[in-house]
KEDOLUM-604227 format. One record per residue: x, y negated, z negated of N, C-alpha, C, O in turn; residue number from 0; residue in one letter. Coordinates in steps of 0.001 Angstrom, whole numbers, plus 500000, padded with zeros to 6 digits. Layout:
<rokes>
roke npx->X; npy->Y; npz->Z; capx->X; capy->Y; capz->Z; cpx->X; cpy->Y; cpz->Z; opx->X; opy->Y; opz->Z; ropa->NUM; domar->A
...
</rokes>
This chain:
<rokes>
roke npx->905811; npy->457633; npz->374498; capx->906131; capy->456505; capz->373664; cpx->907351; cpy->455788; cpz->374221; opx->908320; opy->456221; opz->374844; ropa->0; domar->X
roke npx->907057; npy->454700; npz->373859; capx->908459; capy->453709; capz->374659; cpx->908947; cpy->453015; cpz->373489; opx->908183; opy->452256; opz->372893; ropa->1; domar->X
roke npx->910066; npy->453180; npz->373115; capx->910914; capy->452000; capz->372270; cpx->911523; cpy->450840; cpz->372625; opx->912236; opy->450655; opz->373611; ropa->2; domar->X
roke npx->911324; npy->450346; npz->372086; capx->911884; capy->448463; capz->372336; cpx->913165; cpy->448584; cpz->372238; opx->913565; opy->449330; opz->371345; ropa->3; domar->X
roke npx->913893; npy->448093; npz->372863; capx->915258; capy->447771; capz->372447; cpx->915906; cpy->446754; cpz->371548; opx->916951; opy->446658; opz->370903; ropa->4; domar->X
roke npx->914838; npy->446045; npz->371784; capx->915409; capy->444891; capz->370820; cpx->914845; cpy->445144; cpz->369271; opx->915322; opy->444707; opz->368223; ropa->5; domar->X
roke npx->913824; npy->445885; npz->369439; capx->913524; capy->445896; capz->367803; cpx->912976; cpy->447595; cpz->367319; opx->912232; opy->447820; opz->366365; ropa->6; domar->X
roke npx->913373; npy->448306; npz->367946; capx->913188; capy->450034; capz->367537; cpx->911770; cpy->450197; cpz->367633; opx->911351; opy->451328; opz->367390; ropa->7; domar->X
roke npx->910826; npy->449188; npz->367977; capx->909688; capy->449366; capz->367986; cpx->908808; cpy->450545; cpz->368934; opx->908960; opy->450637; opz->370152; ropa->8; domar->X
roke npx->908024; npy->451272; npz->368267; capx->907058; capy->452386; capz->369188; cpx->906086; cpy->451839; cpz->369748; opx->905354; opy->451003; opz->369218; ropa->9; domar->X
roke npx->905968; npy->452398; npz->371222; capx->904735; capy->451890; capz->371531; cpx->903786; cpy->453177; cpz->372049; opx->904280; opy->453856; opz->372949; ropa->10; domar->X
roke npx->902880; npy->453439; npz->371709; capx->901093; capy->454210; capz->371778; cpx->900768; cpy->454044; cpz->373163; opx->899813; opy->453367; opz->372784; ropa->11; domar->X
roke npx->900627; npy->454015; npz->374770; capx->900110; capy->453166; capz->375722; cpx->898805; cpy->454226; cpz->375889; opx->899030; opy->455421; opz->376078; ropa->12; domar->X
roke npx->897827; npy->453857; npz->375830; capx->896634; capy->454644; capz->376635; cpx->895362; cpy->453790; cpz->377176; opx->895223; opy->452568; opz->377239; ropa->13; domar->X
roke npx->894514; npy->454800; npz->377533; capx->893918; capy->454595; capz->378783; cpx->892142; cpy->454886; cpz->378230; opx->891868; opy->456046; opz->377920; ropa->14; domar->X
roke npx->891208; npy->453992; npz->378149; capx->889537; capy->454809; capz->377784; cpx->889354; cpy->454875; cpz->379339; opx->890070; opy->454515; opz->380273; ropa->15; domar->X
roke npx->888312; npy->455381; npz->379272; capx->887671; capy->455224; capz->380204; cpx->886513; cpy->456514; cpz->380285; opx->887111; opy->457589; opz->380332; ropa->16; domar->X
roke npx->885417; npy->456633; npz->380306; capx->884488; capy->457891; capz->380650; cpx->884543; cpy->458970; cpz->380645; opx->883933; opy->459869; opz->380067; ropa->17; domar->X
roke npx->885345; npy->458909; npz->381352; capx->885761; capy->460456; capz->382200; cpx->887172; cpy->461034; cpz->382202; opx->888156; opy->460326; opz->381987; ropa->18; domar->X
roke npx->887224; npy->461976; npz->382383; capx->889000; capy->462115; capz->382671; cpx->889224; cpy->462047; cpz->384509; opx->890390; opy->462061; opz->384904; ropa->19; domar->X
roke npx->888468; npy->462000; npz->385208; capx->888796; capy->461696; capz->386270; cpx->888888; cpy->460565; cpz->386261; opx->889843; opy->459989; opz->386781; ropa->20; domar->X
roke npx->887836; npy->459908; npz->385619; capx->887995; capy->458839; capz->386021; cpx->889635; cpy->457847; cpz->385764; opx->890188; opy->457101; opz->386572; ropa->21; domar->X
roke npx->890002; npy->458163; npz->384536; capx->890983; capy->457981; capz->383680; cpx->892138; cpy->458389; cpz->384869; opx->892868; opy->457468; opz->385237; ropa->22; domar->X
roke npx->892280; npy->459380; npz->385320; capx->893312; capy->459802; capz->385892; cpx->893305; cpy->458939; cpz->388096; opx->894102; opy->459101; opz->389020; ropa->23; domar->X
roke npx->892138; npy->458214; npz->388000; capx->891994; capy->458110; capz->389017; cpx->892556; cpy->456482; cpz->389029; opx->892761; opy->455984; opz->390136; ropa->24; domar->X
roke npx->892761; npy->455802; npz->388016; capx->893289; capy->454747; capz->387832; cpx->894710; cpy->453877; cpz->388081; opx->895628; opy->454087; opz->387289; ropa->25; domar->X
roke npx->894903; npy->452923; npz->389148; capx->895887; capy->452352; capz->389190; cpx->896775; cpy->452174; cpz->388434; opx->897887; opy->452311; opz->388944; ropa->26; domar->X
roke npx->896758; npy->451968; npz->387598; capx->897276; capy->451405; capz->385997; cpx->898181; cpy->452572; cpz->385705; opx->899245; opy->452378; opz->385118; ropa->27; domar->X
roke npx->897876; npy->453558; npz->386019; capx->899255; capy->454879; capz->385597; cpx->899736; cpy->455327; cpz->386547; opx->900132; opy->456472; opz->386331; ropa->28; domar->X
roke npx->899965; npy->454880; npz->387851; capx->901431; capy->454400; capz->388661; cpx->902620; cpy->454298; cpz->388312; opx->903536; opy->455102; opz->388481; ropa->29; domar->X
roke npx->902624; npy->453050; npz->387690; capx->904023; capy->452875; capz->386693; cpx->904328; cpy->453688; cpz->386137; opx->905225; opy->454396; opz->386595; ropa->30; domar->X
roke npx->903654; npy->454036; npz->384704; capx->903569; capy->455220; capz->383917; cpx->904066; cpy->456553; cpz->384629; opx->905170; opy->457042; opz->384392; ropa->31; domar->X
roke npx->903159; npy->457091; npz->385514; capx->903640; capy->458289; capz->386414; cpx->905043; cpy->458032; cpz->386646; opx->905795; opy->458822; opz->386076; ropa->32; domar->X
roke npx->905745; npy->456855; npz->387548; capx->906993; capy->456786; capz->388189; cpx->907785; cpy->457066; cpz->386758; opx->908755; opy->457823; opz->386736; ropa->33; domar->X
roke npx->907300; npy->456401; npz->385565; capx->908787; capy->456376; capz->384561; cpx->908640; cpy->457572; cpz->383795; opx->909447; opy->458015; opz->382978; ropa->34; domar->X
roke npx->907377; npy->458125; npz->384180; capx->907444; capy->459770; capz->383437; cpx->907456; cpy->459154; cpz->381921; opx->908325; opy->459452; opz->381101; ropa->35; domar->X
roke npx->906194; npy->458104; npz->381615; capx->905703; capy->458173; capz->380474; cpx->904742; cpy->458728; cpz->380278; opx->903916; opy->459033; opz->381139; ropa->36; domar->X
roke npx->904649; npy->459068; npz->378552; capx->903297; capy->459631; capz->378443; cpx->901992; cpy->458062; cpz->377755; opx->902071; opy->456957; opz->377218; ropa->37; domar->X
roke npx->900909; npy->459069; npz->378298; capx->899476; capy->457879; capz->378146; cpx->898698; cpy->458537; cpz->377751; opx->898452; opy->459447; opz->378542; ropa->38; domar->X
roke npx->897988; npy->458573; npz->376655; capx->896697; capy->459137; capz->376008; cpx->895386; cpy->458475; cpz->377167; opx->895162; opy->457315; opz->377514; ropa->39; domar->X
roke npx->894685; npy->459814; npz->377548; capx->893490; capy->459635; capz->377941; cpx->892752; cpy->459240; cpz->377015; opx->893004; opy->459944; opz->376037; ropa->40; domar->X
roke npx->892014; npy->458538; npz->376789; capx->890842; capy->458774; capz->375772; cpx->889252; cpy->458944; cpz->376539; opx->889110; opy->457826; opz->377034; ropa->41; domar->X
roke npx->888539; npy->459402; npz->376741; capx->887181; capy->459672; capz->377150; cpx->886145; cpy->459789; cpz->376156; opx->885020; opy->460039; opz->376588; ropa->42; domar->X
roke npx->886288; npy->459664; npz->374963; capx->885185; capy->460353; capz->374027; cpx->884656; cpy->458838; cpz->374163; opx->885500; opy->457958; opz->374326; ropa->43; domar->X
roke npx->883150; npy->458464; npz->374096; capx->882110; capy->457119; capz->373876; cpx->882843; cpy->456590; cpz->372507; opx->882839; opy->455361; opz->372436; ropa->44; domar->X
roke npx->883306; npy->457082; npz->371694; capx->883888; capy->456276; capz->370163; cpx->885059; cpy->455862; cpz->370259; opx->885455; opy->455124; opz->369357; ropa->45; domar->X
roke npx->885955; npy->456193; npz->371343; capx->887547; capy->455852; capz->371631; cpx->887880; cpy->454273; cpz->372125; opx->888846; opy->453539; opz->371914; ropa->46; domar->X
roke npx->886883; npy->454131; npz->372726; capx->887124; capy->452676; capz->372716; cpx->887051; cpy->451595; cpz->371389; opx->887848; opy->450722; opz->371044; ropa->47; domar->X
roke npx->885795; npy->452016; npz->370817; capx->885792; capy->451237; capz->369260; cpx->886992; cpy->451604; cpz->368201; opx->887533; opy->450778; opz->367466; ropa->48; domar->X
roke npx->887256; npy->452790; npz->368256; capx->888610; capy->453276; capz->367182; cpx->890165; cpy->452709; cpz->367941; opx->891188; opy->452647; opz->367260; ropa->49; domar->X
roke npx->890153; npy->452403; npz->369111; capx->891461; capy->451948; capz->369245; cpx->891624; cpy->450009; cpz->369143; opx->892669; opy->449370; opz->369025; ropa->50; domar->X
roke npx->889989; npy->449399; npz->369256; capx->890048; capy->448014; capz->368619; cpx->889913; cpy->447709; cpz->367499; opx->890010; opy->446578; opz->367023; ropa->51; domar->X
roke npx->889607; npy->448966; npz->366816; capx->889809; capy->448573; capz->365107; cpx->891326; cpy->449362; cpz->364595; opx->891626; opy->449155; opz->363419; ropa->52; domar->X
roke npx->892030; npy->450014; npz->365200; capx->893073; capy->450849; capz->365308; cpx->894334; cpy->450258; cpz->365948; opx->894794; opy->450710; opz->366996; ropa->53; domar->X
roke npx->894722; npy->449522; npz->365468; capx->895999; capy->448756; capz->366144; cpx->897507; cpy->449368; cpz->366321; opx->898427; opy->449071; opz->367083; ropa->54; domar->X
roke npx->897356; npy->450414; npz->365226; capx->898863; capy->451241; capz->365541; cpx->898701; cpy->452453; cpz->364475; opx->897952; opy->452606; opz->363510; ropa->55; domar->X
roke npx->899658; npy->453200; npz->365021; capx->899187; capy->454641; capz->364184; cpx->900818; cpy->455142; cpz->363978; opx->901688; opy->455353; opz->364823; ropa->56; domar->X
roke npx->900849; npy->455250; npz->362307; capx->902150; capy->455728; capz->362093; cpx->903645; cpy->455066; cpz->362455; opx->904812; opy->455450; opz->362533; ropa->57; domar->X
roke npx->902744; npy->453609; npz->362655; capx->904316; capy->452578; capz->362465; cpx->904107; cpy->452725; cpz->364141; opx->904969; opy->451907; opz->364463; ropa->58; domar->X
roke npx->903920; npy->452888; npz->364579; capx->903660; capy->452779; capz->366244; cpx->902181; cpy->452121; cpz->366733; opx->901082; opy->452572; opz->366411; ropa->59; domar->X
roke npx->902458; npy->450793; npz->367700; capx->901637; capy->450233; capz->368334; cpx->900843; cpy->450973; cpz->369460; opx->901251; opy->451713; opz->370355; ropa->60; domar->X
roke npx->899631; npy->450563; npz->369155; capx->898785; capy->451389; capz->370514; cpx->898708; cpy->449993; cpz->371231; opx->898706; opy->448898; opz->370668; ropa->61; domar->X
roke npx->898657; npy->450191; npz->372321; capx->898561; capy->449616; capz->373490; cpx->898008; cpy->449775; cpz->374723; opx->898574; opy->450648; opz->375381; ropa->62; domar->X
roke npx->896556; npy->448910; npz->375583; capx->895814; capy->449582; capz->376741; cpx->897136; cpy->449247; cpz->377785; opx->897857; opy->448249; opz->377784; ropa->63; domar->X
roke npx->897173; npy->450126; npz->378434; capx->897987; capy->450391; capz->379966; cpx->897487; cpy->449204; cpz->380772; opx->898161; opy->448846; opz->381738; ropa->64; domar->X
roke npx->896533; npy->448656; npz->380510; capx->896404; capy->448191; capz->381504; cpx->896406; cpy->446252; cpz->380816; opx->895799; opy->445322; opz->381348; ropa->65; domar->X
roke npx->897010; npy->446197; npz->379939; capx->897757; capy->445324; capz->379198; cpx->898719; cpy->443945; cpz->380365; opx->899938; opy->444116; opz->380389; ropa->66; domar->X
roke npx->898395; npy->443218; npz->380875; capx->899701; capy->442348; capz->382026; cpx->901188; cpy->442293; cpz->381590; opx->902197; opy->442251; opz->382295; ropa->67; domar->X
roke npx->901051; npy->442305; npz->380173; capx->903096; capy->442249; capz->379442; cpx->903766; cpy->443714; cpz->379352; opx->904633; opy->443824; opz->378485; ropa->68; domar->X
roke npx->903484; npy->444836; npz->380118; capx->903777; capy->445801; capz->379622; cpx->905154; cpy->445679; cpz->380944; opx->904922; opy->445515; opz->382142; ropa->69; domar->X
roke npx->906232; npy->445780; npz->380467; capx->907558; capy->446053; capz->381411; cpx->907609; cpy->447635; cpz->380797; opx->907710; opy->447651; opz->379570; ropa->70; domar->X
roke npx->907572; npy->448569; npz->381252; capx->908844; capy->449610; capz->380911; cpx->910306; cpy->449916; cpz->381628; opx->910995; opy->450922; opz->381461; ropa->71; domar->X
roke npx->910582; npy->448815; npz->382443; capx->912005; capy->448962; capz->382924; cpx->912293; cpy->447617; cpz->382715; opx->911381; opy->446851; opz->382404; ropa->72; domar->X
roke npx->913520; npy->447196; npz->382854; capx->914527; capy->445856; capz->382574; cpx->914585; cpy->445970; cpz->384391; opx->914976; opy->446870; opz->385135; ropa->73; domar->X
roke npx->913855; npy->444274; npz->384718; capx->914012; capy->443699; capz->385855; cpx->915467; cpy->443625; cpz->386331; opx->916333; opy->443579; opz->385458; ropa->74; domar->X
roke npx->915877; npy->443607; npz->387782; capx->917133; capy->443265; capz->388209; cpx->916815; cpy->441720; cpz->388521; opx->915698; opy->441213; opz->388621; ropa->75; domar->X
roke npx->918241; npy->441009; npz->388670; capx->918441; capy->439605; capz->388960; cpx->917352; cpy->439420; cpz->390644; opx->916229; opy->438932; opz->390769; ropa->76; domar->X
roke npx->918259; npy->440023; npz->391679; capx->917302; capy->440453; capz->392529; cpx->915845; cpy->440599; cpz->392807; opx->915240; opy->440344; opz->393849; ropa->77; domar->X
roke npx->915270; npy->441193; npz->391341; capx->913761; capy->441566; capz->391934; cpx->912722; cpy->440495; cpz->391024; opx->911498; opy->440560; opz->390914; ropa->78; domar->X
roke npx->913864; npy->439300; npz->390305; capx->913214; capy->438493; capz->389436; cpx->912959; cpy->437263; cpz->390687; opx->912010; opy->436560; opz->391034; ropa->79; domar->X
roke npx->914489; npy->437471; npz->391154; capx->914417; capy->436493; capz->392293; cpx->913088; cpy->436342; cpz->393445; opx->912298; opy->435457; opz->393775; ropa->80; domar->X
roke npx->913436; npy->438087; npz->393907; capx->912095; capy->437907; capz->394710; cpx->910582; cpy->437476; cpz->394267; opx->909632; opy->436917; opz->394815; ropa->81; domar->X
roke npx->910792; npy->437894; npz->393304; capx->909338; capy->437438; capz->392451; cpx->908679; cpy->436518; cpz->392667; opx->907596; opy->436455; opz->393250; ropa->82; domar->X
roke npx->909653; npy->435278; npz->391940; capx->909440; capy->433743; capz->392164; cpx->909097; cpy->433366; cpz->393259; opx->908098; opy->432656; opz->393380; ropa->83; domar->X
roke npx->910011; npy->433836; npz->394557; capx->909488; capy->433412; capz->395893; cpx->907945; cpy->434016; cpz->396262; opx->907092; opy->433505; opz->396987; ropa->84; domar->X
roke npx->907919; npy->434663; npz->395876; capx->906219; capy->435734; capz->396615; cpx->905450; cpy->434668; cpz->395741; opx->904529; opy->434106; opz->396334; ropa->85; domar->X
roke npx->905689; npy->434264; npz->394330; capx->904871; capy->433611; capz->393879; cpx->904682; cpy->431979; cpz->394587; opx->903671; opy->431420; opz->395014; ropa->86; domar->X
roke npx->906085; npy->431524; npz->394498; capx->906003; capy->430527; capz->395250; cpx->905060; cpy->430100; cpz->397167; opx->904464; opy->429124; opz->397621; ropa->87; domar->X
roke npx->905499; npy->431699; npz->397782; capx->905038; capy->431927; capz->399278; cpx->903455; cpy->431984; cpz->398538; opx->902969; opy->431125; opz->399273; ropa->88; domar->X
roke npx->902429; npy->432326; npz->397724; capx->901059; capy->432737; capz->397669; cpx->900561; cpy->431554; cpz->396849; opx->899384; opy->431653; opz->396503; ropa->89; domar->X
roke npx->901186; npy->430491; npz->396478; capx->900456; capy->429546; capz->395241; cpx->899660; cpy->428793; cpz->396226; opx->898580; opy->428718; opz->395640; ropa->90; domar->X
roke npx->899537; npy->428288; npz->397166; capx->898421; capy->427770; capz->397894; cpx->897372; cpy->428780; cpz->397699; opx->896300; opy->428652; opz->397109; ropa->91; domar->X
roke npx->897902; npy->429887; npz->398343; capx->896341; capy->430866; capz->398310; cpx->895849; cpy->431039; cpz->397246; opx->894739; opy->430552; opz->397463; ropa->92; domar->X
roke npx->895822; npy->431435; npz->396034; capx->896091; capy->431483; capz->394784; cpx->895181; cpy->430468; cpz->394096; opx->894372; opy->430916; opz->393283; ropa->93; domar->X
roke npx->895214; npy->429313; npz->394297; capx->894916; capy->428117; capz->393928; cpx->893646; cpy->427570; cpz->395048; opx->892751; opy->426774; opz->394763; ropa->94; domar->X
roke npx->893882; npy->428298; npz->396474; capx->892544; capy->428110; capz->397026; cpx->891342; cpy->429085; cpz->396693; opx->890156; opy->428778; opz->396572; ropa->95; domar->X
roke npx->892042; npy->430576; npz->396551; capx->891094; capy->431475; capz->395985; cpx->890390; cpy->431159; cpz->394859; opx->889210; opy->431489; opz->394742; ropa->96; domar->X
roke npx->890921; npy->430617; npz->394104; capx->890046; capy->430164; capz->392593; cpx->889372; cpy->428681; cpz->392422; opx->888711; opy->428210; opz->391497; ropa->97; domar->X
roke npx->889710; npy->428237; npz->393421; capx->888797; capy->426555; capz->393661; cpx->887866; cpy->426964; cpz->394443; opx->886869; opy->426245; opz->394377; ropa->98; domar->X
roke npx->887756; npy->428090; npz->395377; capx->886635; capy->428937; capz->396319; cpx->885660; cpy->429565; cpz->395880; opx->884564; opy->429798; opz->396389; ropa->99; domar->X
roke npx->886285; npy->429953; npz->394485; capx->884939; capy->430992; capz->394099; cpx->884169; cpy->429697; cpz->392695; opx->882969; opy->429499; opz->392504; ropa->100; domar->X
roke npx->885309; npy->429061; npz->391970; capx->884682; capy->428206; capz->391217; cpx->885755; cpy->428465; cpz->389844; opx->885829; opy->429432; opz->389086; ropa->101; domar->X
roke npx->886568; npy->427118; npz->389878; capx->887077; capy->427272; capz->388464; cpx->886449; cpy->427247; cpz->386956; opx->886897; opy->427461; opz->385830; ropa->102; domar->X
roke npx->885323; npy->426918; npz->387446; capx->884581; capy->427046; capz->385841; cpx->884154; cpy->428400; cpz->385882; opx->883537; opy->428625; opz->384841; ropa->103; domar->X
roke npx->884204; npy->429480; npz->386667; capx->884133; capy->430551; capz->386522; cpx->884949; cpy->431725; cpz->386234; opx->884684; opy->432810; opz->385717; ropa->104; domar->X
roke npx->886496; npy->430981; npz->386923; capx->887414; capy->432131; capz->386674; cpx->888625; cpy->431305; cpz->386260; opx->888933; opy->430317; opz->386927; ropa->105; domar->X
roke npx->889399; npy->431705; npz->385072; capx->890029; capy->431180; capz->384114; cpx->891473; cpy->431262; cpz->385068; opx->892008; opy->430178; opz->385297; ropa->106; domar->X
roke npx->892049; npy->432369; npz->385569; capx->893161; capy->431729; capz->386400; cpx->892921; cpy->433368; cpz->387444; opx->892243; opy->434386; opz->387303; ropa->107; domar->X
roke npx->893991; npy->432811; npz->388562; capx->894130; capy->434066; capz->389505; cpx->896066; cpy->434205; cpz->389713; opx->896966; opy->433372; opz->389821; ropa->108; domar->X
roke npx->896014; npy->435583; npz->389691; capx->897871; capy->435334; capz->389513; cpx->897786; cpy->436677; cpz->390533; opx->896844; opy->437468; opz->390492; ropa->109; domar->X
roke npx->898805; npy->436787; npz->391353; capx->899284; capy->438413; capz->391908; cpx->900319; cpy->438836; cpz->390647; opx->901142; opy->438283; opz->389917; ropa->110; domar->X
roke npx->899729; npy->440211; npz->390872; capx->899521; capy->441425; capz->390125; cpx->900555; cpy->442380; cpz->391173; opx->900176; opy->442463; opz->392341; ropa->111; domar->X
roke npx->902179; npy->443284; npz->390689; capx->902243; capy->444144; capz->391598; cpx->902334; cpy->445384; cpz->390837; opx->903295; opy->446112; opz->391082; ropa->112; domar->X
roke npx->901418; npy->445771; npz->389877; capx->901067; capy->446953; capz->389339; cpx->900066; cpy->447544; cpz->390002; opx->899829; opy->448726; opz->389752; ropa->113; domar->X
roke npx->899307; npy->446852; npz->390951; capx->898176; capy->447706; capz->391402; cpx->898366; cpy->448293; cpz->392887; opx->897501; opy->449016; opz->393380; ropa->114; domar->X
</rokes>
């Protein structure tokens, strides 16, 4: 569980998926692994429907891992900086990749460095 700082808030993060290999074979708990959080596997066929009708359990938010807003560390000035530039160095590609495959098909394309 991760608490907010700004508002004491709990957060639930887990993971469906099939299998537990499969679950464990997933990019998405990288992060997780490095900050030595914990992540509910879920594998059972009903875990996916009980955590979209299941929004938080016991005053604590569940949340999929694999969510794009999930920070569990506070960025440095530094690595916000670099950010912008990688984004800035890839927005041609970015913008050619998704006029290539067809914008009425894909709603946007952004780099991702969780994966």
């Amino acid at each position: 569980m991760v608490k907010s700082e700004d508002k004491e808030e709990k957060t639930i993060y887990y993971i469906v998926g099939k299998s537990e290999a499969e679950v464990l074979a997933s990019p998405y708990l990288a992060q997780f692994k490095e900050n030595k959080e914990d992540v509910l596997l879920l594998t059972d066929p009903i875990d996916s429907w009980i955590v979209k009708a299941l929004t938080e359990y016991k005053g604590s938010k569940l949340k999929p891992i694999t969510a794009d807003d999930i920070k569990l560390k506070e960025e440095t000035k530094e690595e916000v900086k670099k950010k912008e530039e990688i984004k800035k160095e890839f927005k041609d590609f970015l913008e050619f990749t998704k006029n290539t495959i067809s914008a009425d098909k894909i709603e946007k394309v952004e780099l991702n460095e969780k994966l």
